[in-house]
N, C-alpha and C positions, 0 to 999 in steps of 0.2 A: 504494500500500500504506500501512495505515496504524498507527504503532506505538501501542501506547496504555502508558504506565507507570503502575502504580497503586503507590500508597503509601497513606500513616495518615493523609496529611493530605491527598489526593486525587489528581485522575488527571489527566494533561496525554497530548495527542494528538499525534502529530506526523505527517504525510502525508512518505514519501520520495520524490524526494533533499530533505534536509531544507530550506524554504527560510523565507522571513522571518515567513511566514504560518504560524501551528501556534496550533491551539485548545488554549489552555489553561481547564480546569474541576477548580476546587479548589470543595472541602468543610473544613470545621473540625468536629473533633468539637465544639468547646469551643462554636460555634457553632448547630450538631443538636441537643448538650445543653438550651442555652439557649433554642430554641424549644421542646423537649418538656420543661419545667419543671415539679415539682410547685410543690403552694403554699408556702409557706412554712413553714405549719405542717405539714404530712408531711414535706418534706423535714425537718426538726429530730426529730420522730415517729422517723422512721427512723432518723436517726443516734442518738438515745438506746436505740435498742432496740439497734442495733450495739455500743453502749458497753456495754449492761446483758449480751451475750454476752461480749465479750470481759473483762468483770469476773469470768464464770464463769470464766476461768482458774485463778485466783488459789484457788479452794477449794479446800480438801483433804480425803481421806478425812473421814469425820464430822463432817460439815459439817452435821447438825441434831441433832447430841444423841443421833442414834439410830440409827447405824453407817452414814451413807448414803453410796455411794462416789462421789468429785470425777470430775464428767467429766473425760476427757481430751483433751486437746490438741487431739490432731486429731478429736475428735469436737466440740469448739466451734468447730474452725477450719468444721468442715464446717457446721454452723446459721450461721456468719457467711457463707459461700457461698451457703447458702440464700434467706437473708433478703436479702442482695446479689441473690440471680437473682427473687425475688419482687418485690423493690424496682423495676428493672429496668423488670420487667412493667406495670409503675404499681399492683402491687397495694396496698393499705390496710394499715399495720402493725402489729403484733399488740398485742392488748392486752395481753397478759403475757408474760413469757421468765422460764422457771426453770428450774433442775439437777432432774432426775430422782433421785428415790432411787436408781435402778440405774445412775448414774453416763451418762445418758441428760442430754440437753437438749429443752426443750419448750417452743413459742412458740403462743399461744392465740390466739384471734379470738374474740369472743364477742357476739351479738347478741342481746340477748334469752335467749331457753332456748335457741339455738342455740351448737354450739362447732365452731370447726375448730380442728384439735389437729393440729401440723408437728411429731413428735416424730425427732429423731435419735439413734439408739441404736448408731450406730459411722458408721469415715469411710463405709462405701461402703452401709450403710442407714438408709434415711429411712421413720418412718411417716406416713401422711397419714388422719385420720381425721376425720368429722362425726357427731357425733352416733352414737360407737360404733362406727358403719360405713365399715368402710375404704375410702380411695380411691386411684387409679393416681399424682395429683399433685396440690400444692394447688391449681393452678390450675383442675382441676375444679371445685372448690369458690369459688374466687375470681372475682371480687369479693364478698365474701360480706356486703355490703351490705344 
């Protein structure tokens, strides 16, 4: 019989009654990580876009002169989850992130006349749209290359 324990940092086998002989087979994320690497530059891409989210914090009510209301909280925590599960993906990071007038956040991709538009407008709704027309996820649309 054979017991197998899996953990976060990998999985060892052991055959009963236990004796000197037991396969051990470890993983490291840190090492997973480090083979599926982006370049350099995405990875930094990314992390400024994450930064440029979590800067939408900090705004408040009328935040362009013209009564627009400050996302909240957890609707930026939720675009920082997004862009974390996009990231993920190895998808390409967006060309712009900004607060929506209706207290909404919104991260672009734009190629040309082409736009995907990741707009979150509370925690548990997310829009996905190209060119007007809506879609189920951004990954439909991603790599949008």
């Amino acid at each position: 019989m054979t017991k197998i324990l899996d953990g976060t940092c990998g999985a060892v086998s052991f055959t009963e009654p236990f004796t000197r002989t037991a396969t051990v087979r470890l993983w490291s994320p840190v090492a997973y990580a480090h083979l599926h690497k982006k370049p350099p530059g995405q990875r930094t891409a990314w992390h400024r876009v994450i930064e440029e989210l979590r800067r939408l914090r900090l705004l408040k009510d009328d935040w362009d002169g013209d009564g627009a209301a400050a996302p909240a909280v957890p609707v930026v925590d939720t675009a920082i989850q997004e862009a974390i599960r996009l990231r993920n993906r190895y998808h390409s990071p967006p060309d712009r992130v900004a607060a929506g007038v209706n207290g909404s956040v919104v991260m672009e991709w734009i190629r040309g006349d082409r736009i995907l538009e990741v707009e979150v407008l509370a925690p548990s709704e997310i829009d996905y749209r190209q060119g007007g027309r809506p879609l189920v996820d951004a990954a439909e649309a991603l790599p949008f290359d």
